[in-house]
Backbone as a chain_set.jsonl record, in Angstrom:
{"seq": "XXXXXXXXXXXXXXXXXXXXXXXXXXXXXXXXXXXXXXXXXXXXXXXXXXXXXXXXXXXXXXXXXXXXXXXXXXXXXXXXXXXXXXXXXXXXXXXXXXXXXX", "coords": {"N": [[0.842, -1.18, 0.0], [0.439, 2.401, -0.666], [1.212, 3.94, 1.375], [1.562, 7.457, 1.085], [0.121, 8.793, -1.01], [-1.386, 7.491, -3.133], [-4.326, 7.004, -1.996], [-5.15, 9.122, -0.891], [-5.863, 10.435, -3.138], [-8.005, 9.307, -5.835], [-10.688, 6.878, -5.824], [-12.73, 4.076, -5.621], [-14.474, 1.034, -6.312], [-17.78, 0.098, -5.456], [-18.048, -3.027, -5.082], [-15.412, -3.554, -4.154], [-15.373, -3.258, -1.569], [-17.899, -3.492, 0.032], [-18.133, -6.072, 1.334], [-17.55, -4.948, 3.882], [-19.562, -3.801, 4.394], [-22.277, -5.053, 5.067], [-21.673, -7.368, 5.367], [-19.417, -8.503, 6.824], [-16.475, -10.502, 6.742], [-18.323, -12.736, 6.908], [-19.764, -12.299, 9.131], [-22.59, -11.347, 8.506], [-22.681, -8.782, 10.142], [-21.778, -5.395, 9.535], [-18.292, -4.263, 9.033], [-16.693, -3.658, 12.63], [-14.73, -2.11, 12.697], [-15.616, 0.875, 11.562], [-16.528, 3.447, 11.246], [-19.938, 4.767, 12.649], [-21.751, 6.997, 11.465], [-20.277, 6.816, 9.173], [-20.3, 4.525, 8.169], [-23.56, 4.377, 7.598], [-23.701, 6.098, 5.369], [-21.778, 5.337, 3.717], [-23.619, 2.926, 2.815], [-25.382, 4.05, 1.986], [-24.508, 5.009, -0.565], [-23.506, 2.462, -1.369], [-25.48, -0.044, -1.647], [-26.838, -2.905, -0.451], [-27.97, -4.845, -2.392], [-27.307, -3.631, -4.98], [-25.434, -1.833, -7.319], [-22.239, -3.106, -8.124], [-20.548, -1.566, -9.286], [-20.658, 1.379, -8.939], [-18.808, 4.328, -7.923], [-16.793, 5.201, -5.349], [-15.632, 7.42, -2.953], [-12.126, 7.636, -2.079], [-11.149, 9.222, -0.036], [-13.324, 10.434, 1.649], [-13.638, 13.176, 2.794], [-11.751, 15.251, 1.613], [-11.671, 14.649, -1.44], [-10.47, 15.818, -3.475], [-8.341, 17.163, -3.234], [-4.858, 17.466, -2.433], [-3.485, 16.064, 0.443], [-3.263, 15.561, 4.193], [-5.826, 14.22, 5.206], [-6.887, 11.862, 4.494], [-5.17, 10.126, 6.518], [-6.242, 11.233, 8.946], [-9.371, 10.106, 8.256], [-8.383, 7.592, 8.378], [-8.028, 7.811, 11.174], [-10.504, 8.382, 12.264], [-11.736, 6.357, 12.29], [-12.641, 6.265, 9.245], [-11.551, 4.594, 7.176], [-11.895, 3.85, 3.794], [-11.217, 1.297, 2.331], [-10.246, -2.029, 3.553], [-7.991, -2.781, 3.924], [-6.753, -0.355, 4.406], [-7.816, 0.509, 6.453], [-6.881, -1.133, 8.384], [-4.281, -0.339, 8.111], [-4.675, 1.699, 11.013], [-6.212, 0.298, 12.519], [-4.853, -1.906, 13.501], [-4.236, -3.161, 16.269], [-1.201, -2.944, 17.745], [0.523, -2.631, 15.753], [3.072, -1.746, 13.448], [2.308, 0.527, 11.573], [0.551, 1.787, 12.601], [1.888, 4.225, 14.479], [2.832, 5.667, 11.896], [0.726, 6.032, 10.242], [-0.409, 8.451, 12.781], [1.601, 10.132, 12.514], [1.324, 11.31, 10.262]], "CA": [[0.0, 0.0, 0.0], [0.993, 3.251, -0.655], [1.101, 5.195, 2.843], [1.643, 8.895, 1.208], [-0.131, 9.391, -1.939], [-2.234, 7.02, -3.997], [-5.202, 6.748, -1.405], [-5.538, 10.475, -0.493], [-7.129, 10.683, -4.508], [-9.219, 8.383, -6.488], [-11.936, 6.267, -5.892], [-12.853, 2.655, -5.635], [-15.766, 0.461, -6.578], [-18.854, -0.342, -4.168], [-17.748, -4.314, -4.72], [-14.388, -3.853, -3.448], [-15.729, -2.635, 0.101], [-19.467, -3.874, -0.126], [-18.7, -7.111, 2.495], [-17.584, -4.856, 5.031], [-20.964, -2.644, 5.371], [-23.434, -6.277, 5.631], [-21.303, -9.355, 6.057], [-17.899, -8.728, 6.898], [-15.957, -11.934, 7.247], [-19.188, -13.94, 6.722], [-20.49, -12.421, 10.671], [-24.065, -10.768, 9.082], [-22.682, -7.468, 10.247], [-20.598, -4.211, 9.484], [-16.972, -4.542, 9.98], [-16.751, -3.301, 13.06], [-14.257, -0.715, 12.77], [-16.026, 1.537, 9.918], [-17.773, 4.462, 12.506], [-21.315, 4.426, 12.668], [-21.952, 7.749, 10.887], [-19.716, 6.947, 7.801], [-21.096, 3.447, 7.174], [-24.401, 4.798, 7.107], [-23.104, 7.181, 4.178], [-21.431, 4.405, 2.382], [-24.433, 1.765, 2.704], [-26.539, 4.826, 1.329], [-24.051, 4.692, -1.512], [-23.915, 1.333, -2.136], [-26.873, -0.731, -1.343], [-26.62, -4.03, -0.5], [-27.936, -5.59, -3.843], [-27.13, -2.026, -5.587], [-24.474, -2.042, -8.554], [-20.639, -2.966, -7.511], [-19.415, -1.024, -10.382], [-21.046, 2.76, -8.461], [-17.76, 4.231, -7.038], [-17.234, 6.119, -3.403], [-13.997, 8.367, -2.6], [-11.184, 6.866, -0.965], [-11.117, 9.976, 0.6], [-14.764, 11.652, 1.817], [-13.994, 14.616, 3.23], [-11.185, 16.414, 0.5], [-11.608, 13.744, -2.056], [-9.96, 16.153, -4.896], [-7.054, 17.625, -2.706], [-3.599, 16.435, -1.826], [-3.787, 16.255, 1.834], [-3.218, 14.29, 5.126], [-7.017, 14.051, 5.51], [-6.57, 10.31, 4.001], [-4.92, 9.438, 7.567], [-7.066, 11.534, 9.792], [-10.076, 9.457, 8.439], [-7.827, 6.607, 9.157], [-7.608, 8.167, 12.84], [-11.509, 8.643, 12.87], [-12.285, 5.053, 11.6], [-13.22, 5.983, 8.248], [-11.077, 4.049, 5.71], [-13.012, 2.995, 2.662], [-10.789, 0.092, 2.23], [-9.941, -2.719, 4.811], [-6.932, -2.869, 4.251], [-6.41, 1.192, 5.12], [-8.272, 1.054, 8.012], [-5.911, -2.014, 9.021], [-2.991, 0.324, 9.164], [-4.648, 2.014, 11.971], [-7.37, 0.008, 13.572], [-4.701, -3.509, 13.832], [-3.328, -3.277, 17.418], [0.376, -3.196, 17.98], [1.0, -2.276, 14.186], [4.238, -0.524, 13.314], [1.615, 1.571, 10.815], [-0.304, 3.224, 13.299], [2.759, 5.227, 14.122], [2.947, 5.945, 10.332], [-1.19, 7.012, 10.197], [-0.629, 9.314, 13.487], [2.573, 10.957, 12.106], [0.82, 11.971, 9.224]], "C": [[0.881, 1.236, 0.0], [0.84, 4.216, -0.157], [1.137, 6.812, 2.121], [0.942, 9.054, -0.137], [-1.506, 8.885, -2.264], [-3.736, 7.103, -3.31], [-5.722, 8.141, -0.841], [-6.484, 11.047, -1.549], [-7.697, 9.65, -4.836], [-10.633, 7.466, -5.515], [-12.339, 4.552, -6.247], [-14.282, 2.116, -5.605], [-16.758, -0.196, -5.522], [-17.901, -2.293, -4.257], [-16.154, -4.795, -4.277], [-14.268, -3.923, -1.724], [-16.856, -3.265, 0.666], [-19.846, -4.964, 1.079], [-18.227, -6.686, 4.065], [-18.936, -4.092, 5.692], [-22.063, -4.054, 5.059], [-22.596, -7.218, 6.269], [-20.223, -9.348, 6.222], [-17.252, -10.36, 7.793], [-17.074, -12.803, 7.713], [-19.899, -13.856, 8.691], [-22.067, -11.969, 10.173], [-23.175, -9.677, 9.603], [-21.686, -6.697, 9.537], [-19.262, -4.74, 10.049], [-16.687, -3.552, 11.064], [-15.743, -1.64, 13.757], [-14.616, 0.57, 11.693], [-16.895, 2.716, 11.227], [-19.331, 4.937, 11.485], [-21.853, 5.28, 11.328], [-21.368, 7.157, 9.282], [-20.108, 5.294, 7.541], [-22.143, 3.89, 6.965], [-24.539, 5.659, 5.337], [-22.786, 6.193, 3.082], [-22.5, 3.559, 2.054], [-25.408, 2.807, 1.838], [-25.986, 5.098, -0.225], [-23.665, 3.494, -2.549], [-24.644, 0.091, -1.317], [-26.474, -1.819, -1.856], [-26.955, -5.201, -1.566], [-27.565, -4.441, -4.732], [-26.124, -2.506, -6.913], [-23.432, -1.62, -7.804], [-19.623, -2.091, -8.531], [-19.318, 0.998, -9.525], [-19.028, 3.308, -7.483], [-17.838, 5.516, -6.196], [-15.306, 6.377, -3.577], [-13.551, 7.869, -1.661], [-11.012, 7.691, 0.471], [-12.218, 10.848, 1.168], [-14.726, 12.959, 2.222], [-13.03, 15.189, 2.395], [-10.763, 15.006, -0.42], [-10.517, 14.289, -3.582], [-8.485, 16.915, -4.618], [-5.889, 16.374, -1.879], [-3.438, 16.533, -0.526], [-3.552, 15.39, 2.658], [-4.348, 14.32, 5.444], [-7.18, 12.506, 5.547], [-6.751, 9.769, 5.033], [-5.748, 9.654, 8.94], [-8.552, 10.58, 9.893], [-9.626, 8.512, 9.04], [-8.556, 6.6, 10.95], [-9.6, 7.685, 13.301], [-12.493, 7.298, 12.253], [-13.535, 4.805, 9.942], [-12.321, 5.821, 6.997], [-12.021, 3.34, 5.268], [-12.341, 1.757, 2.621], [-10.753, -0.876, 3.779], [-8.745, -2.877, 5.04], [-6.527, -1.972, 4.303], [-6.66, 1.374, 5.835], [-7.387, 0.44, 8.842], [-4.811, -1.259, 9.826], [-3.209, 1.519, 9.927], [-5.207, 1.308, 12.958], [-6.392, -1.603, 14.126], [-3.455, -3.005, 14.8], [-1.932, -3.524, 17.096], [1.127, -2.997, 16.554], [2.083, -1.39, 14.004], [3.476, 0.676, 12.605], [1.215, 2.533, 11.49], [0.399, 4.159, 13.582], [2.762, 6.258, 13.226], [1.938, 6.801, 10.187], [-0.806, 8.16, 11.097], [0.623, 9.825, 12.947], [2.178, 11.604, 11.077], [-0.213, 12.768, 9.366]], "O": [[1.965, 1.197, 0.582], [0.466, 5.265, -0.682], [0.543, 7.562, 2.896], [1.604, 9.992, -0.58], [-2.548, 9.444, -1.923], [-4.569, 7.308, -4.192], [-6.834, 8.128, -0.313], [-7.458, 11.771, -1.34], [-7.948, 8.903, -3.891], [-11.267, 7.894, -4.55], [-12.063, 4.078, -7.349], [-15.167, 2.676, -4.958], [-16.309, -1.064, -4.774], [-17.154, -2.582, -3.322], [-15.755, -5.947, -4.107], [-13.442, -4.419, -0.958], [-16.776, -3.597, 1.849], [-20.921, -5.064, 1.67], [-18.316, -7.378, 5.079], [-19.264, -3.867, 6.858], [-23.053, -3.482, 4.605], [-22.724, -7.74, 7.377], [-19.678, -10.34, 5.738], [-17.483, -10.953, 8.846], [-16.947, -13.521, 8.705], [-20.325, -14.801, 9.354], [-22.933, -12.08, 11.04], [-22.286, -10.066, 8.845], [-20.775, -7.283, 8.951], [-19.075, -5.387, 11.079], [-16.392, -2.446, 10.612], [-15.892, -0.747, 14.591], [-13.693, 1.116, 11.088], [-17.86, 2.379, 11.914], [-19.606, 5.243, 10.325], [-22.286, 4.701, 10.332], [-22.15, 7.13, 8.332], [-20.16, 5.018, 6.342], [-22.168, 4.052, 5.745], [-25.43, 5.622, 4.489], [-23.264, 6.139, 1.949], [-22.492, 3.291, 0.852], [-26.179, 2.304, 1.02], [-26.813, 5.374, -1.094], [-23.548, 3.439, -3.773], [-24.113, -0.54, -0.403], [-25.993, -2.045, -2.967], [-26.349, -6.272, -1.604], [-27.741, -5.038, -5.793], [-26.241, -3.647, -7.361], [-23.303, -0.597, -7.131], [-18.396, -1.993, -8.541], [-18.306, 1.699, -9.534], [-18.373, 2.641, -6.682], [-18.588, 6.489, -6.271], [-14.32, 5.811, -4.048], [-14.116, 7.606, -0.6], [-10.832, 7.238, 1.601], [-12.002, 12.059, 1.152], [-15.633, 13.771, 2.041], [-13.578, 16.276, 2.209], [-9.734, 14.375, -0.18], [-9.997, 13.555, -4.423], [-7.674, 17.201, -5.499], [-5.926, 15.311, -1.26], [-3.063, 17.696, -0.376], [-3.546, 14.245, 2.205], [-4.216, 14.581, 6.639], [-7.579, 11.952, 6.571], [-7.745, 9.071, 5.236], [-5.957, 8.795, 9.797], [-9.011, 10.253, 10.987], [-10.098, 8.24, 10.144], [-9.228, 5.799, 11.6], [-9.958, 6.972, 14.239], [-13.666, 7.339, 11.882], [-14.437, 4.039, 9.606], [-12.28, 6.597, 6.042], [-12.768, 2.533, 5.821], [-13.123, 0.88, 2.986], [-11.161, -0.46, 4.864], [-8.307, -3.097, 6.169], [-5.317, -2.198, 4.281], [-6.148, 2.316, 6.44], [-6.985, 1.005, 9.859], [-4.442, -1.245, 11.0], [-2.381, 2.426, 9.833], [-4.898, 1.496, 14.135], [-6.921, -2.373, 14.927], [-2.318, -2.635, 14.507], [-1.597, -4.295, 16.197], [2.323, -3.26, 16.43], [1.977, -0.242, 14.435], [3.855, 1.807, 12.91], [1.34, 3.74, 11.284], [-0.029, 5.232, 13.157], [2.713, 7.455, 13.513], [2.048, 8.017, 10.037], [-0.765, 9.188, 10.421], [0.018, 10.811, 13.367], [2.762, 12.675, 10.91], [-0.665, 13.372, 8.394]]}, "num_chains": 1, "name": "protein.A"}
């Protein structure tokens, strides 16, 4: 993954993300690190039978600027991916460092 750039712009497809806002890891729920407010937002963007092609900003709050906003969502448990939220939300991680330095 690429900690300083690539994930601060573009945009990724509802079916890359889609099994953490119903069934993450096959539990029936939300993955539980996604905060409340911003799954609501994404599930209202892509709807659980909806089209996986619809795409959602890696970044929601300055989706078109170069910015450490990227990591702050990090901070405030809103990575679109799972594996961005990882490198803050996975205990004892050399990343989280990385996320809060940024």
């Amino acid at each position: 993954t690429n900690l300083t750039g690539a994930h601060t712009f573009g945009r990724a497809q509802c079916r890359l993300f889609v099994g953490r806002l119903y069934n993450f890891n096959g539990t029936g729920n939300p993955d539980p690190t996604i905060s409340s407010s911003y799954l609501a937002t994404l599930q209202q963007t892509c709807p659980q039978n909806g089209s996986g092609t619809v795409l959602a900003n890696l970044d929601p709050s300055t989706p078109d600027s170069f910015d450490n906003n990227y990591f702050t969502n990090l901070q405030n448990n809103q990575g679109l991916l799972q594996s961005d939220q990882e490198l803050f939300s996975t205990t004892g991680s050399a990343t989280v460092s990385i996320v809060n330095s940024f």
